[in-house]
C-alpha positions, 0 to 999 in steps of 0.5 A: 615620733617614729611614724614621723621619722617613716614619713620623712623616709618614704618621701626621700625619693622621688622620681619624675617624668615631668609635667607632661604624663602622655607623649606621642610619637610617630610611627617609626621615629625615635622618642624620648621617655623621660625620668629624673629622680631625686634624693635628699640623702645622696646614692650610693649602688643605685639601681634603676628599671624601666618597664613596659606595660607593668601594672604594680611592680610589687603585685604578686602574682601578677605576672613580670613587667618587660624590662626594657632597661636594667641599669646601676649608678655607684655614686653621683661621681660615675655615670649609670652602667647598664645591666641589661637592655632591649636593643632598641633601647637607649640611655641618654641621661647623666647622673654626674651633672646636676640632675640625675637624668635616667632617660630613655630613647625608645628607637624606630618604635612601632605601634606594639610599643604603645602602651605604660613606660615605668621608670623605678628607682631604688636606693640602697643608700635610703633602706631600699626606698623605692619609687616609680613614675609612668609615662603612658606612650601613644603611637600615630601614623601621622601627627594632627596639626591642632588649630590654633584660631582660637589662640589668633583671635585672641592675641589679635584683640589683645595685641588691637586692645593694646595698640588703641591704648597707646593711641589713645596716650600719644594723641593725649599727650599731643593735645596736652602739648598743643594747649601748653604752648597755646 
């Protein structure tokens, strides 16, 4: 039983960047990174970190991620105070709605700042537990427009394949009237 209560604690915190692990965005446009993270016990002195271009947080001695963003929660009442942060960085997430939202803005990003985006979370209020979520962020010059013919072609049979069915209905019910009355 006390690996079952190990187990239980390792999955109390989890943290998220969504269904979509790969964002794009133009050259010298601002872009949303996206984190939630959630508890089953609550928060108390939460501390949160995004890093760029880190490979494992907890490999020594491999050298130091660039933390982008160093910020701590008190309680679910407070919004997130920042310790520290790139200039070009910015906290657009809230933690006293109902998603513990710690998202970023990355502004006028360039393409240096292609590259892996951690957001890692740790809960004091948890024994420490900790958890991260990547992002992988790609950089263009301009955005590719994605051919949707194939998506036409099939909504348009669909939508014709529909449209003779109720054809079909009304012609048959306008039949069935005829032969009623007749």
């Amino acid at each position: 039983l006390p690996g079952l209560h190990i187990f239980a604690i390792a999955f109390a915190l989890e943290v998220s960047v969504g269904k979509t692990t790969t964002v794009t965005a133009l050259n010298n446009s601002n872009v949303l990174l996206p984190c939630v993270f959630t508890t089953c016990i609550g928060f108390q002195d939460l501390v949160f970190t995004w890093y760029f271009n880190s490979t494992e947080l907890v490999a020594a001695p491999a050298p130091l991620p660039l933390q982008i963003y160093h910020g701590k929660i008190k309680n679910k009442a407070t919004e997130p105070t920042r310790i520290s942060s790139n200039p070009r960085v910015e906290f657009v997430g809230s933690t006293t709605k109902k998603e513990n939202n710690i998202s970023i803005v990355l502004n006028s990003v360039e393409f240096s700042d292609a590259g892996k985006y951690t957001c890692h979370v740790k809960n004091p209020k948890e024994k420490n537990a900790q958890h991260n979520a990547t992002i992988i962020l790609s950089v263009v010059h301009k955005m590719v427009e994605t051919d949707s013919t194939v998506t036409l072609i099939i909504v348009g049979v669909v939508g014709g394949l529909i449209g003779l069915l109720i054809l079909f209905m009304l012609i048959k019910r306008v039949v069935l009237f005829i032969i009623k009355k007749t």
